[in-house]
Kinemage of the C-alpha trace (Angstrom):
@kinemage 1
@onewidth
@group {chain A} dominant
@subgroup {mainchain}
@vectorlist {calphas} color= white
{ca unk a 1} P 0.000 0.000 0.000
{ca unk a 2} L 2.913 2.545 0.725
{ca unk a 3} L 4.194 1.725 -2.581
{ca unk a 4} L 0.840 2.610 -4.568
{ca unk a 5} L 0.645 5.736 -2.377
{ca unk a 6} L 3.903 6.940 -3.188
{ca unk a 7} L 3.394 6.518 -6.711
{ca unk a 8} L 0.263 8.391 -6.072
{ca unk a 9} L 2.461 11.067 -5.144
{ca unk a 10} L 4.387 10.618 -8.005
{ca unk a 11} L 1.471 10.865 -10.484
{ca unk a 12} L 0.963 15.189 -10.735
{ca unk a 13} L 4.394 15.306 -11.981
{ca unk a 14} L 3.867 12.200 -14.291
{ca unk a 15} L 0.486 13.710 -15.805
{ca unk a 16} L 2.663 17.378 -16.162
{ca unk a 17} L 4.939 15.920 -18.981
{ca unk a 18} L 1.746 13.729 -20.203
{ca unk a 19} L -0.183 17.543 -20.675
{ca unk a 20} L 3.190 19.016 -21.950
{ca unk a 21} L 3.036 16.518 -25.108
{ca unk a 22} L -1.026 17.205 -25.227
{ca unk a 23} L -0.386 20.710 -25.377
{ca unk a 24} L 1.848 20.462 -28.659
{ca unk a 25} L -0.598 18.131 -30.060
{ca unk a 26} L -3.406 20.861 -29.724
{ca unk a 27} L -1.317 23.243 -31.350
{ca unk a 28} L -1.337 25.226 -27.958
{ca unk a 29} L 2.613 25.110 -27.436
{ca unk a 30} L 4.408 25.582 -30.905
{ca unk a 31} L 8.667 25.466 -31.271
{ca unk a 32} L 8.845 29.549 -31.000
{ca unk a 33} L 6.448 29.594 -27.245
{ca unk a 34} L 8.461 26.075 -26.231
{ca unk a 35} L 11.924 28.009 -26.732
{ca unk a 36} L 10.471 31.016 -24.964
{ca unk a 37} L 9.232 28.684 -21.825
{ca unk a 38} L 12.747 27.350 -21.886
{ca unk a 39} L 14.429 30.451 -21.826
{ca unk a 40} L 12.267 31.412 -18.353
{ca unk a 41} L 13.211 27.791 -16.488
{ca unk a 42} L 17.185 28.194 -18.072
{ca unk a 43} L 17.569 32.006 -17.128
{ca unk a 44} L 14.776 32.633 -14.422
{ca unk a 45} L 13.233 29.975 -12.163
{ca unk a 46} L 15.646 27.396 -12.448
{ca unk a 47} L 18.508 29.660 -10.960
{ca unk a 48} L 16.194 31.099 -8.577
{ca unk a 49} L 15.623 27.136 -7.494
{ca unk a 50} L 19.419 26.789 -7.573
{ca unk a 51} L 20.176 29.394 -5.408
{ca unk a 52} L 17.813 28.768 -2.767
{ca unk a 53} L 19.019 24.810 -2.573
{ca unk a 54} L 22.577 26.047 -2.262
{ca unk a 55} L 21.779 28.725 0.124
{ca unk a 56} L 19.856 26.129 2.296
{ca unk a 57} L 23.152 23.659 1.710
{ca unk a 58} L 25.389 23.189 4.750
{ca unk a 59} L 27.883 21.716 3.086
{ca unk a 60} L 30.813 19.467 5.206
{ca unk a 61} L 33.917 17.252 4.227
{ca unk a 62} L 31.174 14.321 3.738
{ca unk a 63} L 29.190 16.134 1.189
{ca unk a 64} L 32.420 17.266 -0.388
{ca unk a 65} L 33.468 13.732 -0.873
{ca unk a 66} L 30.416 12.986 -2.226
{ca unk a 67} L 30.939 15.951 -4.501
{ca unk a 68} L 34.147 14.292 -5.927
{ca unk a 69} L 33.002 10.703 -5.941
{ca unk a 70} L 30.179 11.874 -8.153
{ca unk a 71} L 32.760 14.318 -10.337
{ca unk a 72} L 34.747 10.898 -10.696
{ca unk a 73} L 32.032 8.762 -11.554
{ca unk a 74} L 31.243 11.285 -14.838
{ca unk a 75} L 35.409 10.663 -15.066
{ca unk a 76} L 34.864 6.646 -15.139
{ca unk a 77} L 31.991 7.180 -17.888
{ca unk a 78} L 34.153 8.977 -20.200
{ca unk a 79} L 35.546 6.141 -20.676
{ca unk a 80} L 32.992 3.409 -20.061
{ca unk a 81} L 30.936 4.941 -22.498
{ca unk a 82} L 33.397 4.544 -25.338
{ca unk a 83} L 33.982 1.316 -24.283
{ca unk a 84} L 30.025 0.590 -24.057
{ca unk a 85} L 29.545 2.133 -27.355
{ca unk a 86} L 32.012 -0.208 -29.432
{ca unk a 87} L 30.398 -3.635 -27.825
{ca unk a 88} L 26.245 -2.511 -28.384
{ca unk a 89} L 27.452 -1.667 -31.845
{ca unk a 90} L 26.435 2.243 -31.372
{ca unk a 91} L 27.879 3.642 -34.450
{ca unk a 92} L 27.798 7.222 -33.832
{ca unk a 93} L 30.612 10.111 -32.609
{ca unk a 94} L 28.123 11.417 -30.171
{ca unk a 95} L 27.307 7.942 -28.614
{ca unk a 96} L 29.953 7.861 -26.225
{ca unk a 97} L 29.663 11.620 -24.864
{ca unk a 98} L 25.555 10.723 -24.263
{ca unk a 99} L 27.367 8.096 -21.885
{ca unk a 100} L 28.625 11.119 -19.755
{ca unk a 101} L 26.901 13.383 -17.443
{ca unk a 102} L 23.178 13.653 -16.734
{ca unk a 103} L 20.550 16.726 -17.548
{ca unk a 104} L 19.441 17.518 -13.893
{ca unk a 105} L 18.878 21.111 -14.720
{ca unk a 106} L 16.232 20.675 -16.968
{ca unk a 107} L 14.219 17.525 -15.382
{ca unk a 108} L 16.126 15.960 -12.306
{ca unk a 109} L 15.465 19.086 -9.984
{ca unk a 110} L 11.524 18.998 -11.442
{ca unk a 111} L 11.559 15.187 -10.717
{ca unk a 112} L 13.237 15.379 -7.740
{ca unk a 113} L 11.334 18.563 -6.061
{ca unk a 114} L 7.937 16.845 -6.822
{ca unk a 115} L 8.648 13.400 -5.603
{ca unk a 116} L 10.774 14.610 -2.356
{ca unk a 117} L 9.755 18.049 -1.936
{ca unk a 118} L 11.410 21.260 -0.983
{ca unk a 119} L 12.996 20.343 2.049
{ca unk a 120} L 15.203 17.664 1.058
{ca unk a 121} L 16.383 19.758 -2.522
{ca unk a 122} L 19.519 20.822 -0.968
{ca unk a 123} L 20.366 17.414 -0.815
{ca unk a 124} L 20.044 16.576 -4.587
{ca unk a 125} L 21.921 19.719 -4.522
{ca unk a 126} L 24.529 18.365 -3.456
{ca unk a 127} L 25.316 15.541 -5.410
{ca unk a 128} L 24.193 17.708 -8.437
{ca unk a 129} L 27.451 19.701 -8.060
{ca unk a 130} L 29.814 17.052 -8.988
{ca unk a 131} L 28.195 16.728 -11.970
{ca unk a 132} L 27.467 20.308 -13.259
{ca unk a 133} L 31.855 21.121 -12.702
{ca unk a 134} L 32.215 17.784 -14.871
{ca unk a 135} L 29.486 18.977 -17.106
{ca unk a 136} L 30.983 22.602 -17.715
{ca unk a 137} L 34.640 21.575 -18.038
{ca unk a 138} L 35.091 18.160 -19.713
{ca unk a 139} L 32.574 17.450 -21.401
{ca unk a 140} L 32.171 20.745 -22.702
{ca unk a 141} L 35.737 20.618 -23.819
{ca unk a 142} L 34.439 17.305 -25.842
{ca unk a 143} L 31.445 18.918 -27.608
{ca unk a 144} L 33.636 21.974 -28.965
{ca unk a 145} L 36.211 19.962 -30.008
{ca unk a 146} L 34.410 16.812 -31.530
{ca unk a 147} L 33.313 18.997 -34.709
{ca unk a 148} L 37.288 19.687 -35.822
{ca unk a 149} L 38.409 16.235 -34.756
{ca unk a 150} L 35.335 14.825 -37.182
{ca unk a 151} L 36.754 17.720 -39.690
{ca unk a 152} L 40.457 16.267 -39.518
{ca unk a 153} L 39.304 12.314 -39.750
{ca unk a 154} L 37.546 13.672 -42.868
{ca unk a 155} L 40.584 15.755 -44.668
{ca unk a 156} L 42.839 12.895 -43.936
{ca unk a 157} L 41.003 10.170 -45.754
{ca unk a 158} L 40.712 12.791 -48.350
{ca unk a 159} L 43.072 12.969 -51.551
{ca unk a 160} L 45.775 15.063 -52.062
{ca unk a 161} L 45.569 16.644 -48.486
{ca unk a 162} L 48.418 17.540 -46.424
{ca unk a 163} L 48.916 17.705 -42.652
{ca unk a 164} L 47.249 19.551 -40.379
{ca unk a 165} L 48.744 23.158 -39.674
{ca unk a 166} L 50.267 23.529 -36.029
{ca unk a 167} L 49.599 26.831 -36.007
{ca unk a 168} L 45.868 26.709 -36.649
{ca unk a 169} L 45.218 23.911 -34.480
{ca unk a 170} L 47.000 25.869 -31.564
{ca unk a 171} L 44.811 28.889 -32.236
{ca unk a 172} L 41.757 26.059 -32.444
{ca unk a 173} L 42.671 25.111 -28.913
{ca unk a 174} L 42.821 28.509 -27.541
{ca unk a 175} L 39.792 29.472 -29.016
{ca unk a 176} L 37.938 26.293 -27.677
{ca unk a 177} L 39.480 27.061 -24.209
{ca unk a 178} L 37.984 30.591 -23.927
{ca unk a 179} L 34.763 29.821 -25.320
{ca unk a 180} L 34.660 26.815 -22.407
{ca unk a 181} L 35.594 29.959 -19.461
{ca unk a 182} L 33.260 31.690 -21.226
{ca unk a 183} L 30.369 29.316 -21.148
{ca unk a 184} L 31.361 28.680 -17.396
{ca unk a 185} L 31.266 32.143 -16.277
{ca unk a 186} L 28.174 32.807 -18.032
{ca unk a 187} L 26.114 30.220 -17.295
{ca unk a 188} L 23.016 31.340 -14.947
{ca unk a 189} L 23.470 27.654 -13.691
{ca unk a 190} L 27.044 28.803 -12.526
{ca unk a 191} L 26.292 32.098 -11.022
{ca unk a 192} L 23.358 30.704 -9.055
{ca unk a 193} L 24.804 28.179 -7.740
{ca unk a 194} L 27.844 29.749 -6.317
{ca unk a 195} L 25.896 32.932 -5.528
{ca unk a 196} L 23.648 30.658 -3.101
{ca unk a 197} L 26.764 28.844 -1.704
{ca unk a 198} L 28.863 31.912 -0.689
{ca unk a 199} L 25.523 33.805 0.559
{ca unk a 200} L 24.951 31.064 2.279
{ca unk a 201} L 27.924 30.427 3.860
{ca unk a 202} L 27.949 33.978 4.948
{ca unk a 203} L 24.520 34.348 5.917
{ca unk a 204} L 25.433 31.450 9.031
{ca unk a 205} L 28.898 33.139 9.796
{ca unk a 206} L 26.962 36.555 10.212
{ca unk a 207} L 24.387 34.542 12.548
{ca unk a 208} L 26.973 32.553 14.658
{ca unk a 209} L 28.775 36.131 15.636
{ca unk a 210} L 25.433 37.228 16.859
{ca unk a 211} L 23.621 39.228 13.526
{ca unk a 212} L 19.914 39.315 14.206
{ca unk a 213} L 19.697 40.180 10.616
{ca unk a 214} L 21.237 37.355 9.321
{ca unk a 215} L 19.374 34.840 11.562
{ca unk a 216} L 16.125 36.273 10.959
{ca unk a 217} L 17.250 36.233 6.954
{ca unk a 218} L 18.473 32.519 7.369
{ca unk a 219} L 15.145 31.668 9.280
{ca unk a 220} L 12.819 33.002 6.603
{ca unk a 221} L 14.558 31.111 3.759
{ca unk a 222} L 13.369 28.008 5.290
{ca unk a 223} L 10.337 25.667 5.238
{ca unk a 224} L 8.892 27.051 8.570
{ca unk a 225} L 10.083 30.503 7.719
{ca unk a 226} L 8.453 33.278 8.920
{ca unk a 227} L 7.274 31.804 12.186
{ca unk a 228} L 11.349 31.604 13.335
{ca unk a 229} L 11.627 35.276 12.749
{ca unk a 230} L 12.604 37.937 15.466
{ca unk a 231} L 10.112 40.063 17.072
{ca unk a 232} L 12.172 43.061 16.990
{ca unk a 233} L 12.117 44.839 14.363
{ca unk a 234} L 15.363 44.973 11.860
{ca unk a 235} L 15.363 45.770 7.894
{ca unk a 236} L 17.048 42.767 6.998
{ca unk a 237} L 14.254 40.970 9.022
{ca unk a 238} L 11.661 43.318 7.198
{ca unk a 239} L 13.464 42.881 4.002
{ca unk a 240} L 13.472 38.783 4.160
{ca unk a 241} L 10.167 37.798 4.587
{ca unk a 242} L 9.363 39.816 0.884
{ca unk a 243} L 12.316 38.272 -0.680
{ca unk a 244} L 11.856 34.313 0.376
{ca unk a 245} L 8.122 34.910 -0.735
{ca unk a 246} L 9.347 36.246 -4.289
{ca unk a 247} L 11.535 33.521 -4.425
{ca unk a 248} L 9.251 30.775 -3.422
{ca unk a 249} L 6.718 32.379 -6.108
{ca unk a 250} L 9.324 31.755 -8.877
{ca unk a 251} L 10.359 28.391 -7.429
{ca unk a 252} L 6.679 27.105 -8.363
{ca unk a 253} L 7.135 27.887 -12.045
{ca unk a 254} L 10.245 25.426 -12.352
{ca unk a 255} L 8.090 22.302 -11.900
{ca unk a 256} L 5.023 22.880 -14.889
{ca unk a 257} L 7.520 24.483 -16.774
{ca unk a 258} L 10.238 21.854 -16.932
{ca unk a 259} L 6.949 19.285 -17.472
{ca unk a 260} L 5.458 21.269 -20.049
{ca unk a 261} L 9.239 22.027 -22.185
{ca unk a 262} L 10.453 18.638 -21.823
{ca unk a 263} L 6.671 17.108 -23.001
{ca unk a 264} L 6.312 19.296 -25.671
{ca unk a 265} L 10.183 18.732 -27.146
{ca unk a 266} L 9.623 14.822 -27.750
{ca unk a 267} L 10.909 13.775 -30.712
{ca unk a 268} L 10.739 9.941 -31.840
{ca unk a 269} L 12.392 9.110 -35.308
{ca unk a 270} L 11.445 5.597 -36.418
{ca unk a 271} L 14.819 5.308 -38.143
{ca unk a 272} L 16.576 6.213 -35.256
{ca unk a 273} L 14.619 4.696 -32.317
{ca unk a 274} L 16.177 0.951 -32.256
{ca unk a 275} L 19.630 3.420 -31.677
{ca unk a 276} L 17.350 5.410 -28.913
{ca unk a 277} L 16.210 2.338 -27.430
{ca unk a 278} L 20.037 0.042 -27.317
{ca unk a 279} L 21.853 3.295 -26.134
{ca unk a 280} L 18.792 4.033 -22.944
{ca unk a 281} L 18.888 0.451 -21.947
{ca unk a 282} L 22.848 0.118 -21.757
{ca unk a 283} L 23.314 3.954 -19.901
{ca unk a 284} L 20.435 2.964 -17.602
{ca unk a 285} L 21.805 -0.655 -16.514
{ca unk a 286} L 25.048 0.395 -16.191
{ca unk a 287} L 24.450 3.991 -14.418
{ca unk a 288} L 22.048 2.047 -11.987
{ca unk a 289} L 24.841 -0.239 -10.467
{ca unk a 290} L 26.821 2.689 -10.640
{ca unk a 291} L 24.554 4.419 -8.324
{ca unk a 292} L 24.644 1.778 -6.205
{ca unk a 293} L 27.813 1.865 -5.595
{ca unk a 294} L 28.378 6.054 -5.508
{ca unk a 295} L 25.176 6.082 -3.128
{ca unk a 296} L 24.162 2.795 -0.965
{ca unk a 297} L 28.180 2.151 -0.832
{ca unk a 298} L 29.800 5.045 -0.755
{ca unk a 299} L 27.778 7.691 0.652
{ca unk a 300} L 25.223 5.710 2.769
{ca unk a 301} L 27.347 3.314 4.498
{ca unk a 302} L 31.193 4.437 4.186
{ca unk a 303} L 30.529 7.931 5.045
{ca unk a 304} L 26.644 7.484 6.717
{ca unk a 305} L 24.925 10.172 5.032
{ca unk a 306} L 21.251 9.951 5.545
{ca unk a 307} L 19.677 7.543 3.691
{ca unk a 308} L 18.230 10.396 1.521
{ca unk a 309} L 21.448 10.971 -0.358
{ca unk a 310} L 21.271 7.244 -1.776
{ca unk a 311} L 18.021 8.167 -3.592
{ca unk a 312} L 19.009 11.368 -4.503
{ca unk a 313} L 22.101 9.782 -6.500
{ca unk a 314} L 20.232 7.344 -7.510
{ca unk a 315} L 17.506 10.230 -9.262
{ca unk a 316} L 20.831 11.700 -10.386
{ca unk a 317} L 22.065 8.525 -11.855
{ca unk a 318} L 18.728 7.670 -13.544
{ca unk a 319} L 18.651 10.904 -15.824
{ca unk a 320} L 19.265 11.423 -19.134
{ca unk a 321} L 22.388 12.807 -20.937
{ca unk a 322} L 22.798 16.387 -21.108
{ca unk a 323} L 20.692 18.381 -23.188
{ca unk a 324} L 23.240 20.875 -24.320
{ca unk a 325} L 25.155 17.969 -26.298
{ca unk a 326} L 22.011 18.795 -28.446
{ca unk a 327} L 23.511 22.603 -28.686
{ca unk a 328} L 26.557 22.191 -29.264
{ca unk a 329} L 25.949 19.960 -32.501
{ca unk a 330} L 26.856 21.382 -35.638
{ca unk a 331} L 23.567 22.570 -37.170
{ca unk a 332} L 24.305 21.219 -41.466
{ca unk a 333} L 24.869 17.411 -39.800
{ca unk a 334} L 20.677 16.403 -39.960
{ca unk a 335} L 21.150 12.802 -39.572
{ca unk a 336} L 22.839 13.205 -35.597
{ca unk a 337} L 21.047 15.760 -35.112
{ca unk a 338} L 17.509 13.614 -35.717
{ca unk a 339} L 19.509 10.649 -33.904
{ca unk a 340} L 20.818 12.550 -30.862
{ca unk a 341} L 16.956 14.370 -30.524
{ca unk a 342} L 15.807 10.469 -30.450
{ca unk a 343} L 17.842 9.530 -27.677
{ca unk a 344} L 17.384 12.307 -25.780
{ca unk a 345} L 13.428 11.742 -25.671
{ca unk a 346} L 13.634 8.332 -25.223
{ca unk a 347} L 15.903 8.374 -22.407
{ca unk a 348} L 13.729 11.142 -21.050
{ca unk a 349} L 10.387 9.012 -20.890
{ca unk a 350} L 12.495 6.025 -19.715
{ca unk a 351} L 14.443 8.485 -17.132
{ca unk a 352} L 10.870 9.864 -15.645
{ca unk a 353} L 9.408 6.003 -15.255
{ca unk a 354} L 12.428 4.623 -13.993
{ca unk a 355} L 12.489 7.467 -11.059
{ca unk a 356} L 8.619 7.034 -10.558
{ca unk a 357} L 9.270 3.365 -9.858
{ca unk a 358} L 12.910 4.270 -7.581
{ca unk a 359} L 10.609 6.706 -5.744
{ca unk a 360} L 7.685 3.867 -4.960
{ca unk a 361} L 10.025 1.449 -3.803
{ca unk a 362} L 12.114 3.556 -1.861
{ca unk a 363} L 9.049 5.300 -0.613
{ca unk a 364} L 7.779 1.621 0.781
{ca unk a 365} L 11.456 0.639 1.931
């Protein structure tokens, strides 16, 4: 019975992504209104939920472990996935780099908020970051440098074509280098994140040396918020209640929106669905006992986090591949493009069951 409730639970968020896909079908959400909802959860309410999970985030040398086991296990896939890719028979140069990293931004904090709820976010928070540093430095460094690597494979099996020139490829590098700082230090991801980590870290120093302010700021960006507020009156105290409100008002958009986006993007090619299909299965099997080992192992037992952190790796573990390897693809090559597309929304139906049934049978364990 606790099994069937929790997957009641589960079921708003589940019918979400089902009204996302009814909503293109009635013609309601079209490409142009789909990339403008996007462009709200990427720049808006998604760093506005980032920086409130961070700020809540008390991080310690466990959770920084945890950090680099999960920065190493994106390491390990790097080259799991190549390996992975050559025995299913995936014949494609993006296979192996949709072995690596998962798209949390985009559905595992949606998934994760409406199964667990706001009060254990900072946790999925946490084992998030490991991810997004591997996400924004290696495998970024793949995606912009996979086009000229394809380029050179083709020019040498060319006729008549000489070796590459040092000079260019040097300039190549550097120019491949500052667009990855670039991307880094852009990214409202990025800025939220570590905005919500250092203003949370000094929100608590401020409190432990005896600021009012600070404590009645801290205590309104919880839960129970207001209630733990000081009677006497401060501006920061003033000035908090406002602020956590705003912020819990954009928080609710991330949920429908992420549903509605991610519903309305599926795309299934025939042609390329058996690829879709081999490449979800393999990731998913081999992420799972992965996840196992990262969170029951690792986290749970060797360094006894609460037993929260082994589902929230395991969410983690269950997601699909980035979303940006979709961005960075060079727009002339159609035939990736419609394959990569494929995998992406299978994996992301298979990602969303797969975490409705982890949540059930957690939820009963």
């Amino acid at each position: 019975m606790s099994a069937f409730k929790t997957f009641l639970d589960v079921m708003p968020v589940l019918l979400l992504f089902a009204l996302g896909v009814g909503l293109r079908s009635w013609k309601i959400l079209d490409p142009a209104t789909t990339a403008g909802l996007k462009s709200i959860v990427v720049n808006l309410a998604l760093p506005v939920l980032l920086f409130d999970a961070f700020f809540r985030l008390r991080p310690d040398s466990r959770t920084a472990f945890l950090v680099i086991a999960v920065f190493a296990s994106c390491i390990l896939m790097v080259f799991v996935g190549r390996l992975a890719s050559r025995v299913v028979g995936l014949d494609s140069p993006y296979a192996p780099l949709m072995f690596e990293g998962f798209e949390a931004g985009m559905l595992g904090y949606g998934l994760f908020l409406g199964i667990a709820g706001d009060a254990n976010l900072p946790f999925f928070a946490a084992c998030d970051l490991g991810q997004v540093l591997f996400v924004f430095s290696v495998l970024q460094a793949q995606l912009l440098s996979l086009p000229a690597r394809l380029s050179s494979k083709s020019a040498a099996r060319g006729p008549g074509r000489g070796g590459a020139d040092p000079g260019a490829e040097l300039e190549t590098a550097r120019e491949r280098a500052r667009s990855l700082v670039l991307n880094f230090l852009r990214s409202p991801i990025v800025l939220a994140i570590l905005l919500g980590l250092v203003a949370g870290l000094v929100a608590r120093e401020l409190a432990a040396s005896g600021s009012t302010g600070a404590s009645a700021f801290i205590a309104a960006g919880t839960p129970a918020g207001a209630a733990l507020s000081p009677a006497a009156p401060d501006p920061v105290a003033l000035f908090a209640g406002p602020f956590w409100h705003l912020v819990a008002i954009l928080k609710s958009l991330t949920v429908p929106l992420i549903c509605f986006v991610i519903g309305s993007g599926i795309e299934l090619d025939r042609e390329n669905l058996a690829f879709a299909l081999k490449l979800t299965a393999t990731r998913i099997v081999l992420l799972a006992a992965l996840a196992f080992a990262v969170g029951e192992l690792f986290a749970r037992r060797l360094l006894g986090l609460p037993d929260i952190y082994r589902f929230a790796v395991l969410v983690l573990f269950l997601l699909p591949p980035p979303f940006v390897i979709a961005v960075f693809m060079p727009v002339h090559d159609e035939a990736e493009n419609r394959r990569v597309a494929t995998t992406l929304s299978t994996h992301s139906l298979a990602s969303i069951v797969a975490v409705a049934a982890a949540a059930a049978f957690f939820g009963a364990a």
